[in-house]
C-alpha positions in Angstrom: 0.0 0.0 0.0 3.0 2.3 0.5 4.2 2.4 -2.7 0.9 2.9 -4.2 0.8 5.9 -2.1 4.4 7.0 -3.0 3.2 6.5 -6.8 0.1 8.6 -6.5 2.2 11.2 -4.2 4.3 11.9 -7.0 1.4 13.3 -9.1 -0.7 17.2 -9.1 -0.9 20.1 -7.4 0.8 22.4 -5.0 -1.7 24.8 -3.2 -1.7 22.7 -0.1 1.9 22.5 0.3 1.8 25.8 2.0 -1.0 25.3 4.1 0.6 21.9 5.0 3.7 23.6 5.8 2.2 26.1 8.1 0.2 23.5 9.6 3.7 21.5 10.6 6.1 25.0 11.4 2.6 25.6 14.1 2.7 22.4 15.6 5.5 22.3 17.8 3.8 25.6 19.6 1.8 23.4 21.8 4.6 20.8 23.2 5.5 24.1 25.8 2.0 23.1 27.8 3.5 21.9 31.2 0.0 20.7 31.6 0.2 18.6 29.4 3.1 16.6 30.0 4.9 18.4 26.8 7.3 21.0 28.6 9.8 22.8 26.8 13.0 21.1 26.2 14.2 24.6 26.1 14.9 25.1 29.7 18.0 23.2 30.4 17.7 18.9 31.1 14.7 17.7 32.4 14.0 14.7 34.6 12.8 11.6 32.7 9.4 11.7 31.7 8.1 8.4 30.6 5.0 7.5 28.7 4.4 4.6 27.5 7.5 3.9 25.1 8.2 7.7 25.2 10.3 10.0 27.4 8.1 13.2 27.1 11.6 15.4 28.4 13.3 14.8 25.3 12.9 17.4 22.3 13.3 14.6 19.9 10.1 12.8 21.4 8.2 15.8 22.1 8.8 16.7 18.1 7.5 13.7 16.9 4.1 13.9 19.2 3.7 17.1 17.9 4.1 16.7 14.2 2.4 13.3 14.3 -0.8 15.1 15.6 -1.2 18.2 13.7 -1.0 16.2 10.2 -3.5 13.8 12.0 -5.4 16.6 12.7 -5.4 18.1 10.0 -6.0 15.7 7.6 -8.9 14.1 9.7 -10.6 17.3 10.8 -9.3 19.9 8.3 -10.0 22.6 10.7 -11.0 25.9 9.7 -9.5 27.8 12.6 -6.7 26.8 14.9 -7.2 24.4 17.3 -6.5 25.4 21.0 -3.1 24.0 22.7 -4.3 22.1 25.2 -6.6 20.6 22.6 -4.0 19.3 20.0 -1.8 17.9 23.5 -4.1 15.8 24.7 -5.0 14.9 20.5 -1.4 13.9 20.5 -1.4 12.0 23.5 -4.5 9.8 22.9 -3.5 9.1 19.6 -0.3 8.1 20.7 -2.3 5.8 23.2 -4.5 4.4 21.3 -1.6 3.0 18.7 -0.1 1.4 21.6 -3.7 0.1 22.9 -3.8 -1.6 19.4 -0.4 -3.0 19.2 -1.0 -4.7 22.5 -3.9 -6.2 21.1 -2.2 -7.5 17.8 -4.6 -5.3 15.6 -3.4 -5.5 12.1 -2.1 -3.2 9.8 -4.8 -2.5 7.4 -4.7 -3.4 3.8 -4.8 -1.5 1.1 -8.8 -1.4 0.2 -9.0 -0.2 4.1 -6.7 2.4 3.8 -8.2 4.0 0.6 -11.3 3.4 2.2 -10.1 5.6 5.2 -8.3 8.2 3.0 -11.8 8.6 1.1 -13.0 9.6 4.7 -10.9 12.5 5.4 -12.0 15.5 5.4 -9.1 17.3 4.0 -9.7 16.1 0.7 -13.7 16.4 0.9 -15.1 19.4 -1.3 -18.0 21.7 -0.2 -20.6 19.0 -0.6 -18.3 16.7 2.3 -17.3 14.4 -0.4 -14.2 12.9 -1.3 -12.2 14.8 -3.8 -9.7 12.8 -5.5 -7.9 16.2 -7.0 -7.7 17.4 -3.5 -5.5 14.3 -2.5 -3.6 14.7 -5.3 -2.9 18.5 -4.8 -1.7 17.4 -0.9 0.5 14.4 -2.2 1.8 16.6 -5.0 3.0 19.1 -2.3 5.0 16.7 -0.4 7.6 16.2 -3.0 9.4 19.7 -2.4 7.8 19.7 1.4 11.7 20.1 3.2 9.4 19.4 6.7 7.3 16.3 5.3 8.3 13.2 3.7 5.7 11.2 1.9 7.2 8.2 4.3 6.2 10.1 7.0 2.4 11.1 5.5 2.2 7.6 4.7 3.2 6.6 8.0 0.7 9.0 9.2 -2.0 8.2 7.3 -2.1 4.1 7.9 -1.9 4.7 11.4 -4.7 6.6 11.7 -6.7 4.3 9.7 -5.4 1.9 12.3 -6.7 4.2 15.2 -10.2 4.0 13.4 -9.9 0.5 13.5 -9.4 0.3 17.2 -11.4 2.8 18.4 -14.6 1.2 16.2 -13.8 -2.0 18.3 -13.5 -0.5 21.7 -16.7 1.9 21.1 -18.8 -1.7 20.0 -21.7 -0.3 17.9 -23.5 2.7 20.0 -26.3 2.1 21.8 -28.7 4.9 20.7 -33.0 5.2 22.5 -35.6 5.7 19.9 -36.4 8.8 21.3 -33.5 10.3 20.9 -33.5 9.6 17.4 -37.1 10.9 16.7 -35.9 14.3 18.7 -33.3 14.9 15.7 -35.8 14.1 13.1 -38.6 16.8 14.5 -36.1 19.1 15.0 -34.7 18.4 11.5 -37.4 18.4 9.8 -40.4 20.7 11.6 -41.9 22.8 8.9 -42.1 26.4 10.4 -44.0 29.4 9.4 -42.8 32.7 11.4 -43.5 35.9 11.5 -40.5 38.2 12.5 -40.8 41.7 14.1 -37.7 43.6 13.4 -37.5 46.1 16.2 -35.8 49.8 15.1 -35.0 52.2 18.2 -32.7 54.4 15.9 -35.1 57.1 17.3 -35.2 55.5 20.8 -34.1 58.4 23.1 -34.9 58.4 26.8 -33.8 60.7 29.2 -30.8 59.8 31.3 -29.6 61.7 34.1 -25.6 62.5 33.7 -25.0 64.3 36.7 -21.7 63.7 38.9 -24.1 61.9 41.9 -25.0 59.6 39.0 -21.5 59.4 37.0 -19.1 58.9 39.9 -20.7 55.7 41.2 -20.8 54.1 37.7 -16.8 55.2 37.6 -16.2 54.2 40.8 -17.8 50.6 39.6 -15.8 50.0 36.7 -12.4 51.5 37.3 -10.5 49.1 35.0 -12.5 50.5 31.7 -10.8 53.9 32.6 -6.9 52.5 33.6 -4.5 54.0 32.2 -1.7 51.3 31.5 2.0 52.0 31.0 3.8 54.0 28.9 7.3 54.5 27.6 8.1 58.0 26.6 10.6 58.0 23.7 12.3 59.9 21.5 13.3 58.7 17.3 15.9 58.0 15.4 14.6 58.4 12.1 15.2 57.2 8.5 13.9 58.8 5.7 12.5 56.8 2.7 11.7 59.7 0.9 15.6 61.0 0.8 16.3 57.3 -0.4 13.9 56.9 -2.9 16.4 58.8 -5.8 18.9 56.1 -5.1 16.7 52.8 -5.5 17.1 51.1 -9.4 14.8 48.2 -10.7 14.7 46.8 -14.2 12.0 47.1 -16.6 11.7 43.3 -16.3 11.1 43.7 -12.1 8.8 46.7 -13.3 6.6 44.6 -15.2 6.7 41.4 -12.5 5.3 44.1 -9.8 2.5 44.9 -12.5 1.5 41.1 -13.2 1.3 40.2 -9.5 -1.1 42.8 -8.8 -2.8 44.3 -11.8 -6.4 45.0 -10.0 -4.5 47.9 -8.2 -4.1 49.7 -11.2 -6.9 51.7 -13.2 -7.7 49.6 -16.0 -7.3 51.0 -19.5 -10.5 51.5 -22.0 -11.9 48.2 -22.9 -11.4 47.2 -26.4 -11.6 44.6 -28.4 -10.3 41.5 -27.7 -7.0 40.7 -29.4 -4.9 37.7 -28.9 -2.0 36.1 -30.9 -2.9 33.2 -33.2 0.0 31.2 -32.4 0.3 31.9 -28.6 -2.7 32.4 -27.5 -1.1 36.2 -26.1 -3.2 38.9 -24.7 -2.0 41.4 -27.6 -3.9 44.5 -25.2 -1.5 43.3 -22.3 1.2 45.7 -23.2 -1.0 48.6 -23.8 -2.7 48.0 -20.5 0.8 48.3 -18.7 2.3 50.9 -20.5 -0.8 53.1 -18.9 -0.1 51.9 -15.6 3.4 52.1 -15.8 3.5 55.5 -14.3 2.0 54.4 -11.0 3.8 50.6 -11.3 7.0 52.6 -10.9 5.8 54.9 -8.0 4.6 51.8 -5.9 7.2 49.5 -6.6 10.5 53.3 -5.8 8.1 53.7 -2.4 8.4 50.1 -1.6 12.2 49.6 -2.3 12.8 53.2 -0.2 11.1 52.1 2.6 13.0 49.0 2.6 15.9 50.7 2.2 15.1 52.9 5.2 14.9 49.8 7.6 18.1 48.4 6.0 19.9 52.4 7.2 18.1 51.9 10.8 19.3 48.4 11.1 22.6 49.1 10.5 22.3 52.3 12.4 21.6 50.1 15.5 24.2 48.1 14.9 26.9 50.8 14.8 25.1 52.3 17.9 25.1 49.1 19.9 29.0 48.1 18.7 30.2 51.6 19.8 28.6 52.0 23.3 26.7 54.9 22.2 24.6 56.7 25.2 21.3 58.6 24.3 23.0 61.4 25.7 25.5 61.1 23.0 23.5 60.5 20.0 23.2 64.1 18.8 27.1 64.4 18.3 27.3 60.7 17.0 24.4 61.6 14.4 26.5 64.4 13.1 28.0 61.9 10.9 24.9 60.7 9.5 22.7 62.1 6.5 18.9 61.5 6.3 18.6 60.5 9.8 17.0 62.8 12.7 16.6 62.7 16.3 12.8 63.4 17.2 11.2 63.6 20.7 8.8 62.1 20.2 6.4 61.8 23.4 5.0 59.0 25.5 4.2 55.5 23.6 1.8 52.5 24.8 -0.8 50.0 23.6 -3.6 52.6 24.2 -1.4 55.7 22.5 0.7 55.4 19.4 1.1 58.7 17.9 0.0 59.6 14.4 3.6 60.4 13.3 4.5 56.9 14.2 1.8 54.9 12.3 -1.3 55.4 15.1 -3.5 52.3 15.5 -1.6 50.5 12.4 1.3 50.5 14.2 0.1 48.3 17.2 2.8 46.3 16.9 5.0 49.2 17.8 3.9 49.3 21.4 5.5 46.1 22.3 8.7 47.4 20.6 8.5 50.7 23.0 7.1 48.7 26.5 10.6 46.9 26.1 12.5 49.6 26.5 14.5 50.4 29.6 17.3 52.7 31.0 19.5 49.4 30.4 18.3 48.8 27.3 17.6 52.1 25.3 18.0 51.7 21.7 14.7 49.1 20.0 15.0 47.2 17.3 14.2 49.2 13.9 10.7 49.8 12.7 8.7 51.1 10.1 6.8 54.2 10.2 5.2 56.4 7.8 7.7 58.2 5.4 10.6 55.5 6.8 12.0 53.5 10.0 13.1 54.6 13.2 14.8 53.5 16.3 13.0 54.3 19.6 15.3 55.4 22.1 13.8 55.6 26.1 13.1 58.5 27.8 11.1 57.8 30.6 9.0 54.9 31.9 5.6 56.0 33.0 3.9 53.2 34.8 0.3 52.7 34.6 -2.3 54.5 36.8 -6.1 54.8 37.2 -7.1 58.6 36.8 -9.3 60.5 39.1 -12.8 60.9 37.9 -12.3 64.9 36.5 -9.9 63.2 33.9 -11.9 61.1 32.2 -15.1 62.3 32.8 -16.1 62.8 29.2 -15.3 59.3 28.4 -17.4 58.1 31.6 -20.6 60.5 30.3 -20.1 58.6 27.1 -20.0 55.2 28.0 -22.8 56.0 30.8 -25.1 56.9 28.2 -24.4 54.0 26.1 -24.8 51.7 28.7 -27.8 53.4 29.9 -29.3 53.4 26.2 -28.8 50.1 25.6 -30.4 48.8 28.9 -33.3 50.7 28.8 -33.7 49.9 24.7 -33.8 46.2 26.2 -35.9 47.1 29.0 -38.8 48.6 25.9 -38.0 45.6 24.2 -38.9 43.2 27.1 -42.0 45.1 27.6 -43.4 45.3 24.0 -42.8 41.3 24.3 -45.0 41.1 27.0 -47.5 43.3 26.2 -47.8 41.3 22.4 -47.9 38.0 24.2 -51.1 39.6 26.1 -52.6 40.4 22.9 -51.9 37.8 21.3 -52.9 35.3 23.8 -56.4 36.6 23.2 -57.0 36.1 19.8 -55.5 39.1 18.0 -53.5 38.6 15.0 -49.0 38.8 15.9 -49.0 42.0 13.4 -51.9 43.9 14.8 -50.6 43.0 18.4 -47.3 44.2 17.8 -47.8 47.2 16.0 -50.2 48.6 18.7 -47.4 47.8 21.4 -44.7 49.6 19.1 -46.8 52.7 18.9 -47.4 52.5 22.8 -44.1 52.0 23.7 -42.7 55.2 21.0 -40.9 51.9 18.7 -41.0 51.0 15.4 -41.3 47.5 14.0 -41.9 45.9 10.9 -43.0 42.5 10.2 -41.9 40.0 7.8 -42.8 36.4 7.1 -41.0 34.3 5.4 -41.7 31.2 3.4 -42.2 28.4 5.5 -38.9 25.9 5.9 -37.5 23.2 7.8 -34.1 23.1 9.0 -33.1 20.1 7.0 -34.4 22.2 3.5 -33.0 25.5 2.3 -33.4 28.4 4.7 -35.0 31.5 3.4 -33.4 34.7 2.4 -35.0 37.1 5.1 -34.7 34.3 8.0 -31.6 35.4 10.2 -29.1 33.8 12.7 -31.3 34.9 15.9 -34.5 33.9 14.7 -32.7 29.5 13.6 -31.7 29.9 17.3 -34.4 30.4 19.2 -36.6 27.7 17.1 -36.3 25.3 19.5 -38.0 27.2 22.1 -41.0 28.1 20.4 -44.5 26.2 19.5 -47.6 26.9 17.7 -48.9 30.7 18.4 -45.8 31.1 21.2 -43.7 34.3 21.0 -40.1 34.3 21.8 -38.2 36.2 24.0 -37.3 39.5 22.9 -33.7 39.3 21.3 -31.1 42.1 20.6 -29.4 42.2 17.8 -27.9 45.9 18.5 -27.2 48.8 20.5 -30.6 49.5 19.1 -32.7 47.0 17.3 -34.1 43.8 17.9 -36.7 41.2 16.5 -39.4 39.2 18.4 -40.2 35.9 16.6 -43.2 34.5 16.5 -44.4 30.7 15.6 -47.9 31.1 13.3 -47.7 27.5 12.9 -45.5 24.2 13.3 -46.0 21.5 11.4 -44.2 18.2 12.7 -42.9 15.0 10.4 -44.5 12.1 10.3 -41.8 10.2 11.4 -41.2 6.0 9.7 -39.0 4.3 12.0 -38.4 2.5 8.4 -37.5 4.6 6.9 -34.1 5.3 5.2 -33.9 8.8 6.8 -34.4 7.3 10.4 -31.9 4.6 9.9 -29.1 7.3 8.8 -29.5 9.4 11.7 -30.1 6.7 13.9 -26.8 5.7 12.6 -24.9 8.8 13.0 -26.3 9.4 16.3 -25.0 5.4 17.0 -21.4 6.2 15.5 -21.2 9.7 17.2 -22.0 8.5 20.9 -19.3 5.0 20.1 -16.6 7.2 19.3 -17.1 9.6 22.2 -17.2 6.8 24.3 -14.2 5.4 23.4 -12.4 7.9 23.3 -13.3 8.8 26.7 -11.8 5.5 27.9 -8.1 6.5 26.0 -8.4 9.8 27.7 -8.7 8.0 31.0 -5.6 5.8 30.1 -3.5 8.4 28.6 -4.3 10.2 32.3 -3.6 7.2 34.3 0.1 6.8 32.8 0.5 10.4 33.0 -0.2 10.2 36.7 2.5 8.0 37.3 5.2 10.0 36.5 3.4 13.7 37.4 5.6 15.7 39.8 4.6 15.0 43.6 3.0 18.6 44.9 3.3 19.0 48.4 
């Protein structure tokens, strides 16, 4: 089965090779949990940690957890987001387990109809409709060949023992015990036909009177003192670079030119369409050539800013350097800089992760902050950094540690966010109210749009009512249904209103059920046997993995460093 893998891996595309590659650089993030077992190899020799055939102090062991995992991972789950540390740890761990669970039981290695079985059943290779893609695999083995982090051994390897953990796991879970009630749950809830009416709430105009006087403002400060804390700063002065005075000595070639052009040609204006010319032979856009000569203008502009900028860090960098070798003292620079064209000595004020000043890149320059925070009277100098117009090198003033301001201070900020606060609350409080006093109406007889109209109007809001065709959740949702009214649909019945739900500083909906029709449900149905058989293969493989978790914390336990 290997070397039919190895053939096909030899075979298509390369789009996944840098996803794959990020996916392997991130993995050795999460081997620094101590809580895990997985702590750093980093901080000097560590005591033997055994598990299982493993020694979880060495780096070597603690790589191959880690890299094993995230591909499993990652070809199993394809997750859209990253996964949380201690999640892909204890991943590692059980998956480690559960290939020593099966050894001990002398499960076989599968053959090659079960491992193309179980590589049809991973979801990286699955396309939007969750079904195998066979380009997909062959884009990911493709990548491997010029992978330097991943050998197609080692995907192989990876790949047969997972289908080996399936294996084991489906024999430890047995087949699932699922109740018939459970079963006909997920069908009504599936497949409930559902005619609502929605009551989009607008208080745009909602505007109570709120009482901002200091006997009112101070307690609410007093409340919520960390809103208004000022946290530390680092006041600095800059050594700047200028790209601008650069930009006159940066050269490119007309071939670089037109590379810069072809990677990014939406950024330029387009030139008037025209017909469509193309060369016979090669197949040539013939207009190509026109369309850049237009744009070369602007081509060259981007691409001279670009390189000056560049160039500018490249002068700070080796600014610092000369300033580091040399022993320079801030209290020396202005002599040293004497020496120097195109760079300047700025004071530039105080710098934190709640003030960046504008000259320095503002909120776009978060990054910045951390830069100045290090900063110290024994270390001075940053690192170099880019800014608008150039780079600088932030040199320390002054360390201002953080404070909490008296109330006079900030007391325009606490009036705003009073009357925010305030607004929204009593906004919910109308809201809550117009629910009840629908319900009321409702509850008698009157029709939901009459009933909340007449509340609206009472209560100085403005609503207005939809209703969408009726759906089921297992059909195709309509247009005008939102997020807040699918959530709520398991609270409501027939001629029930729901609670009143925000969905802004100043809107909301109510959502109410005008009818519910429920399925008829055939417990012979091919539709009940596949979710009965989901539900039946869900609850299995929770349960056994469960009982690997439990082992994987018993032999953990053995070797876990006595508290006292």
């Amino acid at each position: 089965m290997i070397s039919w893998i190895q053939r096909t891996f030899q075979q298509h595309f390369k789009w996944l090779f840098l996803i794959l590659l990020g996916v392997v650089i991130v993995s050795f993030v999460f081997i620094t949990n101590a809580s895990s077992g997985l702590g750093s190899a980093a901080q000097g020799k560590l005591p033997p940690r055994p598990f299982l055939d493993l020694d979880l102090s060495k780096a070597e062991d603690q790589r191959r957890l880690a890299s094993d995992g995230q591909l499993s991972v990652y070809l199993r789950y394809n997750p859209g987001r990253d996964i949380p540390e201690a999640q892909l740890s204890q991943y590692s761990l059980r998956r480690y387990a559960t290939l020593h669970l099966a050894d001990r039981i002398g499960l076989p290695q599968p053959s090659d109809t079960q491992l193309v079985e179980h590589i049809r059943t991973l979801r990286a290779f699955a396309g939007p409709d969750a079904k195998f893609e066979a380009k997909r695999y062959a884009d990911f083995t493709d990548s491997l060949r010029t992978n330097p982090r991943l050998t197609e051994a080692d995907a192989s390897r990876v790949i047969a023992e997972d289908a080996r953990i399936a294996a084991y796991e489906k024999l430890l879970a047995g087949p699932g015990y699922v109740l018939p009630g459970d079963v006909n749950e997920i069908l009504a809830r599936r497949d409930t036909v559902w005619s609502l009416a929605i009551a989009t709430v607008d208080g745009s105009a909602f505007a109570p009177r709120i009482d901002t006087t200091d006997l009112v403002l101070k307690p609410w400060f007093e409340a919520n003192p960390r809103r208004y804390e000022i946290p530390p700063r680092v006041s600095v002065a800059t050594l700047r670079v200028s790209a601008v005075a650069l930009a006159d000595t940066v050269t490119f070639t007309e071939v670089e030119l037109r590379a810069a052009y072809t990677a990014n040609p939406s950024r330029y204006p387009a030139t008037p369409a025209e017909p469509v010319k193309t060369d016979p032979t090669t197949g040539e856009d013939l207009n190509a050539a026109a369309a850049y000569a237009a744009a070369r203008p602007l081509v060259e502009a981007d691409l001279r800013k670009q390189r000056a900028e560049k160039a500018a860090l490249d002068s700070a960098a080796d600014l610092a350097v000369q300033i580091l070798e040399r022993g320079i003292k801030p209290a020396a620079l202005p002599a040293f800089l004497t020496s120097f064209k195109n760079v300047t000595l700025v004071e530039t004020g105080p710098v934190g992760t709640d003030s960046i000043p504008d000259e320095l890149g503002g909120n776009a320059a978060s990054k910045l902050a951390a830069e100045a925070l290090r900063l110290s009277a024994d270390r001075p100098y940053s690192n170099p950094v880019p800014i608008p117009g150039g780079a600088a090198i932030l040199v320390w003033r002054e360390s201002i540690p953080g404070r909490t301001p008296a109330f006079e201070e900030v007391r325009a900020r606490v009036t705003t966010d009073y009357i925010t606060s305030e607004k929204r609350r009593l906004f919910n409080e109308a809201g809550q109210k117009l629910r009840a006093s629908t319900a009321a109406s409702t509850a008698t007889g009157q029709p939901f749009t009459d009933a909340v109209a007449a509340a609206a109007t009472a209560a100085g809001l403005k609503v207005t009512v939809k209703t969408p065709a009726p759906f089921a959740i297992s059909g195709e949702f309509p247009a005008d249904v939102d997020y807040n009214a699918l959530q709520i649909l398991n609270t409501l019945t027939k001629g029930k209103l729901s609670e009143f739900l925000p969905t802004g500083e100043t809107a909301g909906e109510l959502v109410y059920a005008l009818d519910q029709k429920l399925p008829v449900i055939d417990v012979s149905s091919p539709a009940y046997a596949s979710v009965r058989d989901d539900l039946a293969e869900n609850i299995s493989q929770s349960s056994a993995m469960a009982l690997v978790s439990e082992f994987v914390e018993a032999e953990l336990a053995k070797t876990a460093p006595v508290v006292e």
